[in-house]
C-alpha positions as CSV (number, residue, x, y, z in Angstrom):
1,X,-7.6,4.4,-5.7
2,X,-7.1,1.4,-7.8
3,X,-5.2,-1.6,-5.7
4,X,-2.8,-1.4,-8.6
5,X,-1.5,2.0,-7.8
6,X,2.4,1.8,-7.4
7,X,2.8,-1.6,-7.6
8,X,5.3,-3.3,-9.9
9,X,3.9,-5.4,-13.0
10,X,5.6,-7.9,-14.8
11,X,4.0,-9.4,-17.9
12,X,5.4,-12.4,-19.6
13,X,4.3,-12.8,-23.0
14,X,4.5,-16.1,-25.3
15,X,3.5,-17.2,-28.6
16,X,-0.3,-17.4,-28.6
17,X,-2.5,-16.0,-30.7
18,X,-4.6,-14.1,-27.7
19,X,-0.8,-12.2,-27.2
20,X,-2.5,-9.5,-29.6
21,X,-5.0,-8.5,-26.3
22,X,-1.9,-7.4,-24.1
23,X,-1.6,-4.2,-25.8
24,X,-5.0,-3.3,-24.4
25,X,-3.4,-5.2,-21.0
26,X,-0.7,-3.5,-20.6
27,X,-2.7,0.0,-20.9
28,X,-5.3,-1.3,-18.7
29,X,-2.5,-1.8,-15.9
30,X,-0.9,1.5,-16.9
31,X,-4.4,3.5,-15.9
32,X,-4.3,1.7,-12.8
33,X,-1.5,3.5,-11.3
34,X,0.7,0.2,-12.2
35,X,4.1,-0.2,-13.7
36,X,4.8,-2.6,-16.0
37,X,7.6,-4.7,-17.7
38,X,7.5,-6.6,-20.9
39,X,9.3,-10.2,-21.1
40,X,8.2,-11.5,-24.7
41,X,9.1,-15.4,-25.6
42,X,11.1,-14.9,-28.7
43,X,8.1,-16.5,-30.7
44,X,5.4,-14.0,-29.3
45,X,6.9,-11.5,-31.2
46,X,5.1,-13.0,-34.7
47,X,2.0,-12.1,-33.0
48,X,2.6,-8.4,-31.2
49,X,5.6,-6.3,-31.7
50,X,8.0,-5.3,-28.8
51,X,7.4,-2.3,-30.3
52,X,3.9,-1.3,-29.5
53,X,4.3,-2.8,-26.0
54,X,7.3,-0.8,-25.0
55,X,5.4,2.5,-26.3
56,X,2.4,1.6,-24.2
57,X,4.7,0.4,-21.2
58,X,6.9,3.2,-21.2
59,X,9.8,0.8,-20.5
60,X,12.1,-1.5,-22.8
61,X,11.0,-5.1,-23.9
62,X,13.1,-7.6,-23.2
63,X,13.3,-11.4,-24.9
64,X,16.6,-12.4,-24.7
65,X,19.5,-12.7,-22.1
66,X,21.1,-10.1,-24.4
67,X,21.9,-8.7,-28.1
68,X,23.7,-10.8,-30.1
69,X,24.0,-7.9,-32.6
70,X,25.0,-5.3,-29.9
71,X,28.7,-6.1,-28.4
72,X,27.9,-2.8,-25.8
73,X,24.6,-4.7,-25.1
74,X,24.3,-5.1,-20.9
75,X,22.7,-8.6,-20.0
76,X,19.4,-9.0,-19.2
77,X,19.6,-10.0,-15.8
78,X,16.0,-12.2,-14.8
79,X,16.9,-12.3,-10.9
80,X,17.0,-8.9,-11.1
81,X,13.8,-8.8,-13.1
82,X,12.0,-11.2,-10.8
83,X,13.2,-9.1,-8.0
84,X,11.7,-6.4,-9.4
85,X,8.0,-7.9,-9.8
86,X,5.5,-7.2,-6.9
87,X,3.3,-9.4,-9.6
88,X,4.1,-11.7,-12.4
89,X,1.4,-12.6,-14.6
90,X,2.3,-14.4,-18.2
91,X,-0.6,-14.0,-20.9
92,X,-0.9,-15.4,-22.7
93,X,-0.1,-19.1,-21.2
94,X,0.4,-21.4,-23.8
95,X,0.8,-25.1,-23.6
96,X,4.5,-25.2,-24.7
97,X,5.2,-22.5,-22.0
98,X,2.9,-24.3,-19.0
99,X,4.7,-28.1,-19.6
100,X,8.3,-25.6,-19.4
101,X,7.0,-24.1,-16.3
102,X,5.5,-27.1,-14.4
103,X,9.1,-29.4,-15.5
104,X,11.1,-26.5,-14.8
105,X,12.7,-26.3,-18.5
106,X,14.4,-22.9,-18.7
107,X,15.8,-22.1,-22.1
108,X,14.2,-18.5,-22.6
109,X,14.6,-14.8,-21.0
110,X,10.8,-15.3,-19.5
111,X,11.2,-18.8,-18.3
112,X,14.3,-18.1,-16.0
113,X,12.7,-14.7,-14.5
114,X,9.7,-17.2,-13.6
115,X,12.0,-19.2,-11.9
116,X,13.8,-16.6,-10.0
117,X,10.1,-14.3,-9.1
118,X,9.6,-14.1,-5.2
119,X,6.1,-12.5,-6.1
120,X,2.7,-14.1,-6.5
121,X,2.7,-15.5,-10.4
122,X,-0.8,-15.4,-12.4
123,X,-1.1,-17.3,-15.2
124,X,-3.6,-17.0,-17.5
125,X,-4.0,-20.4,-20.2
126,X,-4.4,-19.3,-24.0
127,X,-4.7,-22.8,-26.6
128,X,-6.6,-24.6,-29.1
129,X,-9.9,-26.9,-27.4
130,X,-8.3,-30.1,-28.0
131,X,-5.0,-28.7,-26.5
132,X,-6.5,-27.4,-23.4
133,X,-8.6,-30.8,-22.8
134,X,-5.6,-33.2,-23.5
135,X,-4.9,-35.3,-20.3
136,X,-1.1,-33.3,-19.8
137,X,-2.3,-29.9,-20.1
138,X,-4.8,-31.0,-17.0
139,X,-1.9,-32.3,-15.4
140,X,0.3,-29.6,-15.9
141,X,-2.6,-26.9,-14.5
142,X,-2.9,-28.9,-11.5
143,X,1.2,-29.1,-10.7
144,X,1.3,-25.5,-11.5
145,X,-1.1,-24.2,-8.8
146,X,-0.1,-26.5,-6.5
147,X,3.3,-24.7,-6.5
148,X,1.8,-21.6,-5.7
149,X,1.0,-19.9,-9.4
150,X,-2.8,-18.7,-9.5
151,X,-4.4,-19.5,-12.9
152,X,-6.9,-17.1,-14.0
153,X,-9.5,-19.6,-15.8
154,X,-9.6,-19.9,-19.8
155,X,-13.2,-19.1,-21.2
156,X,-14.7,-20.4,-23.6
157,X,-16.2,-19.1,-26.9
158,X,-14.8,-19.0,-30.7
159,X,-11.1,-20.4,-31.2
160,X,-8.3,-19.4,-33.9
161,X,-9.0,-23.0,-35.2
162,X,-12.8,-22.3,-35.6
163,X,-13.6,-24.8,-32.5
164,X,-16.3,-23.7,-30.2
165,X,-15.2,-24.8,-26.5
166,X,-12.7,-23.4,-23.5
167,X,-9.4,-22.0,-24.3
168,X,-9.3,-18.3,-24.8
169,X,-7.5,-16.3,-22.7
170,X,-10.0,-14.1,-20.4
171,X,-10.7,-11.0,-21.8
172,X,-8.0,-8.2,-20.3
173,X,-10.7,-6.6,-18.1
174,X,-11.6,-9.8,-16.8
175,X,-7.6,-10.4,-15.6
176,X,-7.2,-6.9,-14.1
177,X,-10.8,-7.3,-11.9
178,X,-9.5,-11.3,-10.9
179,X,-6.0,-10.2,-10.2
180,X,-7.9,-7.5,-8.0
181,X,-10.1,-9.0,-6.5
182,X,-7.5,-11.8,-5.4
183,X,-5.3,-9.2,-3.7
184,X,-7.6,-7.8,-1.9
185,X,-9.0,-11.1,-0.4
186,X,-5.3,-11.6,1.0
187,X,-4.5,-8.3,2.4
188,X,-3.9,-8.6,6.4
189,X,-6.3,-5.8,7.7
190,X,-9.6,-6.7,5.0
191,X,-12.7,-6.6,7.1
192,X,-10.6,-4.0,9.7
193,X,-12.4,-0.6,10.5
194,X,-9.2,2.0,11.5
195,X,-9.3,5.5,12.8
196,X,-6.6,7.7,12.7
197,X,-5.9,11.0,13.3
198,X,-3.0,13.5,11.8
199,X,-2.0,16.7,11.5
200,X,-2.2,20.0,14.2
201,X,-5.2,21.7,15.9
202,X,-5.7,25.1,16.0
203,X,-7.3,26.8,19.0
204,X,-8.7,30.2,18.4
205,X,-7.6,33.3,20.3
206,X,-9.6,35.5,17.9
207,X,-11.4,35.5,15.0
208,X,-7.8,35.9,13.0
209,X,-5.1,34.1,15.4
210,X,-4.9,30.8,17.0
211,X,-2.4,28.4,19.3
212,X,-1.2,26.0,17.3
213,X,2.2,23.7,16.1
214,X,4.5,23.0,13.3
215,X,2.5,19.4,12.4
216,X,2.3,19.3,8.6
217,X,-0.1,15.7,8.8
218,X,2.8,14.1,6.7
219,X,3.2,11.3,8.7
220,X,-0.3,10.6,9.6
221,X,-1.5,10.4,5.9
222,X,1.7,8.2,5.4
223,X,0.1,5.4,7.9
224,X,-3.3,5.9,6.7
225,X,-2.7,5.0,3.0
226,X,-0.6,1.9,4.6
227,X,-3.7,1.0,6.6
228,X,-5.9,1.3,3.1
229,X,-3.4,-0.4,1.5
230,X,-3.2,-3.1,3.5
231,X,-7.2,-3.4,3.2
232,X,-8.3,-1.1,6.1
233,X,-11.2,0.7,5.6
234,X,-9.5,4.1,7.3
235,X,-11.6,6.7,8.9
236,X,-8.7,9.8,8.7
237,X,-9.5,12.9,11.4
238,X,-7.5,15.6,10.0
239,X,-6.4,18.8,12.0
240,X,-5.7,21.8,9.2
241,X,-3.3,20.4,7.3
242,X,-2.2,21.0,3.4
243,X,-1.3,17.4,2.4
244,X,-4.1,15.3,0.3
245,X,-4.9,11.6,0.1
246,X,-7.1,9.6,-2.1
247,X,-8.1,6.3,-1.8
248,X,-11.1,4.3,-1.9
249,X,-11.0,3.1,1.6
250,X,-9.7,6.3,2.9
251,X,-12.9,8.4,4.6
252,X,-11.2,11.7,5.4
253,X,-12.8,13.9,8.3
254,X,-11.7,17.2,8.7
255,X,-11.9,19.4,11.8
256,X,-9.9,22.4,13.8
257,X,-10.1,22.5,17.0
258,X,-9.2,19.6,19.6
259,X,-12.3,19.5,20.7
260,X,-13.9,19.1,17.1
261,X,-11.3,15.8,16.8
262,X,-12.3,14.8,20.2
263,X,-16.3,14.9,19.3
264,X,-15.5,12.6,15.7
265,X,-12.9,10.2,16.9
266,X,-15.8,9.2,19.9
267,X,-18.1,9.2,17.4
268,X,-16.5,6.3,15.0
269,X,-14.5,4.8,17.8
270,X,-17.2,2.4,18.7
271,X,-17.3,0.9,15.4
272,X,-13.6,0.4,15.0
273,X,-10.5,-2.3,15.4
274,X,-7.7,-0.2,15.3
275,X,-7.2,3.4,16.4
276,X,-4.0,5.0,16.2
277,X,-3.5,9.0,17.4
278,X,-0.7,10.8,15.3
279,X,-2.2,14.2,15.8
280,X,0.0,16.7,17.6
281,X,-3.2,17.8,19.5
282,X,-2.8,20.8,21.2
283,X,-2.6,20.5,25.2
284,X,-4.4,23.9,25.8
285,X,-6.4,26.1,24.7
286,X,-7.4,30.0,25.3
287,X,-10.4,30.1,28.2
288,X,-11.9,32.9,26.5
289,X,-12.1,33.1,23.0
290,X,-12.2,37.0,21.7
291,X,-15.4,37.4,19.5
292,X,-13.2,40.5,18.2
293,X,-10.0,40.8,16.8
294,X,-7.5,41.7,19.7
295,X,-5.9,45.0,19.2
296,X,-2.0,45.8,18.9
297,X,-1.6,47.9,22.4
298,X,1.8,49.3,23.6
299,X,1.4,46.9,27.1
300,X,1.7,42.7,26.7
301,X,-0.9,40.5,26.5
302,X,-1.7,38.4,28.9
303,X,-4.3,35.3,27.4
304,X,-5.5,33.0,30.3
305,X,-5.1,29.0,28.9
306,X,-7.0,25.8,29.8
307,X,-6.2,22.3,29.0
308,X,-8.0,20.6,25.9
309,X,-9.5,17.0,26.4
310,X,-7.0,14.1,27.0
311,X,-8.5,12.4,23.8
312,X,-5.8,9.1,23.6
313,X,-6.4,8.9,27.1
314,X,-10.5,9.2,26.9
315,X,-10.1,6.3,24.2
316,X,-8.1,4.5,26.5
317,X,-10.9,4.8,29.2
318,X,-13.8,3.8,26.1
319,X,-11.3,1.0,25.0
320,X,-13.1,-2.6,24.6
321,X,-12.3,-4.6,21.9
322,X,-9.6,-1.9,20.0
323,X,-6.2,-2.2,19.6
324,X,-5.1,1.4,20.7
325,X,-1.9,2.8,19.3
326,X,-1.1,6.4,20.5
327,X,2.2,8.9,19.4
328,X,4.9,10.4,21.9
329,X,6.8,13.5,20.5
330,X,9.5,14.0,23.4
331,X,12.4,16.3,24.4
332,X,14.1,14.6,27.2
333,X,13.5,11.8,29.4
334,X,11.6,9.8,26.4
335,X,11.6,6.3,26.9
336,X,10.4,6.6,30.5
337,X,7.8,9.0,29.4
338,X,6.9,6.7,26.9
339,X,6.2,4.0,29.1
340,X,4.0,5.9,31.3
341,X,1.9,7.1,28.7
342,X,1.1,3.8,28.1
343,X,0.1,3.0,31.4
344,X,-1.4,5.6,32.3
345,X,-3.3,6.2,28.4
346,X,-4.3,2.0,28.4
347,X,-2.4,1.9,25.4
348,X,-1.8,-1.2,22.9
349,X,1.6,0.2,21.6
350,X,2.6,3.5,21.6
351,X,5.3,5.2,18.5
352,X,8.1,7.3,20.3
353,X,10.1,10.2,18.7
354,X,12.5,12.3,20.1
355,X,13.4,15.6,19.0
356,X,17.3,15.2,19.5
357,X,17.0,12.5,16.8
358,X,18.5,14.6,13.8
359,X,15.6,13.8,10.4
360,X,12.6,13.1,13.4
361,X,10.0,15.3,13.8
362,X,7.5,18.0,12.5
363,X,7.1,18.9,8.6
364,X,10.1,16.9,7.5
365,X,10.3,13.6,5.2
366,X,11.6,11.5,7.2
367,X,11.1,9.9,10.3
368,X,12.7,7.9,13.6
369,X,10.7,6.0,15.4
370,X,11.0,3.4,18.5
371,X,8.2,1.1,18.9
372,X,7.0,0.4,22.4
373,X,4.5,-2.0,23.5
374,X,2.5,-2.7,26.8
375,X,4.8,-4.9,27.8
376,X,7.5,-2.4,27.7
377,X,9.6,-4.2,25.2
378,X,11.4,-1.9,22.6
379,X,11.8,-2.0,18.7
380,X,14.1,0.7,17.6
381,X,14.0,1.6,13.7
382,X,16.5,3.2,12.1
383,X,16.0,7.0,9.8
384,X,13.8,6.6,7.4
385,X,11.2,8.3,4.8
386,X,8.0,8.6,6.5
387,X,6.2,6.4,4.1
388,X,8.4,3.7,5.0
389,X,8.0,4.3,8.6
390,X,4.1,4.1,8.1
391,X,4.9,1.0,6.3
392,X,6.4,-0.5,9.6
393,X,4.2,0.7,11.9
394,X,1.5,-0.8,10.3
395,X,3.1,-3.9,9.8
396,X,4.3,-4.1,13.4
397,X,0.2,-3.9,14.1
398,X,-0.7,-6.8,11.7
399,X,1.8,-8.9,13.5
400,X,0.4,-8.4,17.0
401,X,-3.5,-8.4,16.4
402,X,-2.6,-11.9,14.3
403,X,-0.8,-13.0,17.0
């Protein structure tokens, strides 16, 4: 999965001849699983229409604070807009537009949501040789990174004037793969090996039946794409589960049984930083598995069970340099259960849920979740969608293995 995928792009556009290449930007971004957002400098549009960009973006263009022609016209609001951004990147970068950004001129739609972004800003410089080697332009590059803005070097080759030297724009492939690559050198868990396990096991009775639970894996794969996201290289032990993931750092392993997850979370545990159990692993199992399926008679059943392998609690035992995060699903008594588990488990942290918490749970959405570490001390989160649950959880580990 690209590192683009889902995230918010906003592309400022001014009047440079290289604004012509953002059409094939924009698209590039587009089959990256980005969004995107058009601010044009009223100028650019002599050298790309606000049409073609809006077709390709699948989202309106804007270039001024609003329609002068339009008295229903809503305004254009750049907070909002720079709000919006989880990057800013303006491509072309002319001169006129650098010297307004570095002085902090803002007399344009594009200039004000600069001002306003709280997200990292690329810029990538587009002008003439002589332009890009005058003594201000060198100046103004320099201020502009040092505020925080990451250029994306000019190349050199053939100009609009005819000059041979540095000054085009990078080629759009070129600014996807840097604005990539940049991310992912700055995401928290780089370099991190994480395994995780999700979903149910089933433990066969028969050939045709099996003990099992109402685990869907929702919130599992939720926390693994976090982990990826935030640069894990994720090794995912599924029980049976129906929900799919793809990623590029995402290394899915699929078993049944608990003692199939047992076997392949020993085996990558070694190698790991990180392991955090999710899996509603089933706590017993029959002692005698039918090779047969197990006829309908008119007298009960009676199957004979024995426990499964404590696998948290065998990691716990194995534990040397991981950070060990295990799940509690309780019904009564759950903080003090909680705690015990960690004790007992050598737990890092451990993720509490209680069943009387309405929206908590099995197979739902959403989640509600109490965070709990070794030191007994208590994070309570409110209701929320399991993908923004996953997003805390993992968060709350960056925090304390950076600590």
């Amino acid at each position: 999965m690209s590192i683009f995928q889902g995230k918010k792009v906003l592309l400022g556009i001014t009047a440079g001849i290289a604004a012509y290449k953002t059409a094939s930007l924009v698209r590039l971004f587009i089959k990256s699983g980005a969004e995107v957002k058009v601010i044009m400098t009223p100028a650019s549009k002599d050298f790309i229409t606000p049409l073609t960009l809006s077709t390709l973006s699948k989202n309106p263009v804007h270039s001024t604070f609003y329609d002068k022609e339009d008295e229903n016209e809503m305004w254009n609001n750049h907070v909002d807009l720079g709000l919006w951004a989880d990057i800013m990147l303006i491509a072309p970068a002319t001169a006129n537009t650098l010297s307004k950004m570095t002085s902090g001129t803002c007399d344009n739609l594009l200039l004000a949501t600069y001002l306003s972004a709280k997200c990292p800003v690329y810029f990538a410089p587009a002008m003439d040789l002589d332009m890009y080697k005058h003594p201000s332009t060198k100046t103004n590059l320099e201020s502009l990174q040092t505020f925080g803005n990451i250029m994306i070097p000019a190349t050199s080759g053939e100009l609009a004037s005819g000059l041979v030297g540095k000054g085009r724009m990078a080629e759009p492939e070129d600014i996807i793969d840097f604005i990539s690559k940049d991310i992912a050198s700055k995401l928290p868990l780089r370099g991190k090996k994480l395994l995780l396990t999700a979903g149910p096991t089933y433990e066969a009775i028969d050939p045709v039946r099996f003990i099992g639970n109402h685990s869907s894996g929702k919130m599992g794969f939720a926390i693994a794409k976090a982990a990826a996201n935030n640069g894990a290289e994720v090794y995912l032990v599924s029980g049976p589960s129906s929900q799919t993931i793809q990623h590029s750092l995402i290394h899915r392993i699929d078993v049944t049984s608990a003692q199939e997850m047992y076997e392949a979370c020993h085996n990558y545990y070694k190698d790991v930083d990180i392991a955090i159990l999710s899996a509603a692993v089933a706590d017993y199992k029959p002692k005698n598995i039918e090779i047969q399926k197990i006829k309908k008679k008119e007298a009960s059943l009676v199957i004979e069970l024995a426990p499964t392998k404590d696998i948290l609690k065998s990691l716990g035992v194995a534990k040397k340099k991981q950070f060990l995060v295990g799940f509690a699903l309780e019904t009564n008594n759950e903080i003090e259960n909680a705690r015990k588990k960690i004790e007992s488990k050598n737990l890092d942290v451990i993720i509490l849920n209680s069943l009387k918490d309405k929206g908590a749970g099995f197979a739902g959405d959403t989640n509600k979740i109490t965070i709990i570490d070794k030191d007994f001390n208590e994070k309570i989160f409110p209701l929320k969608s399991k993908v923004e649950v996953a997003k805390d959880i993992i968060n709350e580990i960056i925090s304390r293995i950076n600590a």
